[in-house]
N, C-alpha and C positions, 0 to 999 in steps of 0.2 A: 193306139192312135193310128198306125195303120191299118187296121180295119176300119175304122169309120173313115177315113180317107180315101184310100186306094181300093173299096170295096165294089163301088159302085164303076169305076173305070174298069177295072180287071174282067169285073162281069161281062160288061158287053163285047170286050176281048175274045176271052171263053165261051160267051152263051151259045154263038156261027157251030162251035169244035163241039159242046156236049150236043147240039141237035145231029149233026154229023154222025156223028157215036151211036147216037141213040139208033137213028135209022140204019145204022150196018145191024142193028141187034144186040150192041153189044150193052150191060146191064153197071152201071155207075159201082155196084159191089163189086163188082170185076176189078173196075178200074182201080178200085180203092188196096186190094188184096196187093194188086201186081206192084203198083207205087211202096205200097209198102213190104213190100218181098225186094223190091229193087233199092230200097233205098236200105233195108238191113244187111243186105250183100253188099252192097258197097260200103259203107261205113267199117264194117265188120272186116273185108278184105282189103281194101285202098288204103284206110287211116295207120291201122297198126304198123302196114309196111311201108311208112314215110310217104306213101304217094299221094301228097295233100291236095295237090291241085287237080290230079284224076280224080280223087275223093269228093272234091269241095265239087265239079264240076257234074258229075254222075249222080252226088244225092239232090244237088237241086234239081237236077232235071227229073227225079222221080218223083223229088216234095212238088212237084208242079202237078203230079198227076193229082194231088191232094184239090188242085181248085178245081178239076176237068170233072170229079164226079161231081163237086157243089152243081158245073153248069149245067149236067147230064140231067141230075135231077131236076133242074130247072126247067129243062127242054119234056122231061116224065109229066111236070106239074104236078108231081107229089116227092115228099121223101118220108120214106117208110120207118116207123118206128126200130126195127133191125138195125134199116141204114145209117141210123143217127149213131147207135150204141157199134155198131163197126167201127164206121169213121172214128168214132172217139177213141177208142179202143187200137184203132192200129197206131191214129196219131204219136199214143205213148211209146207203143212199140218202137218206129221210127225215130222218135225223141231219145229214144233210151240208148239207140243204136249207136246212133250217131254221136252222142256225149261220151258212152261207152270206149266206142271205137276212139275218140280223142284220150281218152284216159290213160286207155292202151300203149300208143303211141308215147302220149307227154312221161307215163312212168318207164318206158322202154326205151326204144329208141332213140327219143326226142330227148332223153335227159332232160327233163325239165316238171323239176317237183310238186312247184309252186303252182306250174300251169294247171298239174294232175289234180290235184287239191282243187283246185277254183273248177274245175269240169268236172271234177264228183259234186261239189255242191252245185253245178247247174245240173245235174244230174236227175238228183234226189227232189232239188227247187222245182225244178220242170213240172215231176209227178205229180207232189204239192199243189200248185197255185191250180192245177186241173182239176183235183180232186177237192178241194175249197167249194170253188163254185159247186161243183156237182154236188155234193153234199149238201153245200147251203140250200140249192135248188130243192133236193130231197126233202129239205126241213118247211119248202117254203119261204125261204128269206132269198137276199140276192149279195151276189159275191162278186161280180163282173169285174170286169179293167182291169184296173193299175198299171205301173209302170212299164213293164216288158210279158207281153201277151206270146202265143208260138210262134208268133210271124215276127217280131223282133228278135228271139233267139233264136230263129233258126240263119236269120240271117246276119247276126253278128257274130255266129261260131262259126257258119261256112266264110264271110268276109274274112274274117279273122285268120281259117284252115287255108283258102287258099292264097293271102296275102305273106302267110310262113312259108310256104309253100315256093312261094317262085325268091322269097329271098329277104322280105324285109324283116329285120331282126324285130324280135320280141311280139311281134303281130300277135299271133295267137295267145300269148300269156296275158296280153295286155286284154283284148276281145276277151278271154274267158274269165279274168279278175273281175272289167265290167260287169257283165254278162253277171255275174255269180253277186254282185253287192246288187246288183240292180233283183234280181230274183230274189233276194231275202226280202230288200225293200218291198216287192211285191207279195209274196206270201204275208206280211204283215199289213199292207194294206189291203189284201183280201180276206183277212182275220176282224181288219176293224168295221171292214161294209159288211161284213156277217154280222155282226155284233150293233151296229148301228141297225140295219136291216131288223135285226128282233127285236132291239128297243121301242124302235118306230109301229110294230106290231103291237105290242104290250101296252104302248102309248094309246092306239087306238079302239083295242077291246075291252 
């Protein structure tokens, strides 16, 4: 839902910043590598050590560099086959970091079991509902949407990280419980657009 909403605003935000970019030289894989080099060093180092709000605040600002190559490219007028299979590719990394790095924390420090459990299974979900689509793409069919897409999780587990963070109880358990019924909901409705998707095929040939 936020992407088709907030897509087209954010862009002409960003588009002024990627031509910027582009003209100093610098190349949208760049930017994509360093975002996500930045956001697994903070995840990985801030989270485990309780430091949620440094945490929460450091990975969005690298998951931002995430829109700065969309607009880079945009200012390129192309994006290159590579660039897509990078992008996608670090996304998970990033993803994996930052659930990881929650994990960490919720089974250590944070005492808190139930939180660790609900941010493994956003975890493992995250992977999932990426690899769906891509798959079904591979087959030909389409797997798109559903309920909570990377821009919903990513900003319900950092709301979440830095709202534990400065003090409100249960924030985080609560944001990761969501976050985790809402990602299976969507892994299953990205099983059934697959599955609709090839009937509608079958229907037609």
């Amino acid at each position: 839902m936020l992407n088709l909403h907030a897509r087209a605003r954010i862009n002409r935000l960003l588009d002024p910043i990627g031509r910027r970019l582009v003209g100093l030289g610098i190349t949208p894989d760049a930017v994509t590598v360093a975002g996500t080099v930045g956001s697994v060093a903070a995840a990985l180092w801030f989270l485990p050590r309780g430091e949620l709000v440094a945490g929460a605040w450091v990975i969005t600002a690298f998951v931002l560099f995430d829109l700065v190559d969309g607009a880079m490219a945009r200012a390129r007028g192309r994006c290159t086959a590579f660039g897509g299979v990078l992008d996608s590719a670090c996304d998970r990394i990033a993803d994996g970091a930052l659930f990881a790095g929650l994990v960490w924390w919720c089974l250590g420090a944070g005492e808190q079991r139930l939180a660790g459990a609900a941010a493994l299974i956003c975890l493992v979900t995250g992977q999932i509902i990426s690899y769906i689509k891509a798959r079904a793409e591979a087959a030909g069919l389409r797997a798109d949407g559903g309920l909570v897409e990377r821009a919903e999780r990513l900003i319900v587990a950092l709301l979440g990280t830095f709202l534990q963070g400065v003090g409100v109880p249960y924030a985080l358990a609560v944001a990761l419980g969501v976050l985790a019924a809402a990602s299976l909901w969507t892994v299953g409705q990205r099983m059934v657009a697959a599955y609709r998707s090839a009937q509608s095929q079958q229907g037609t040939s």
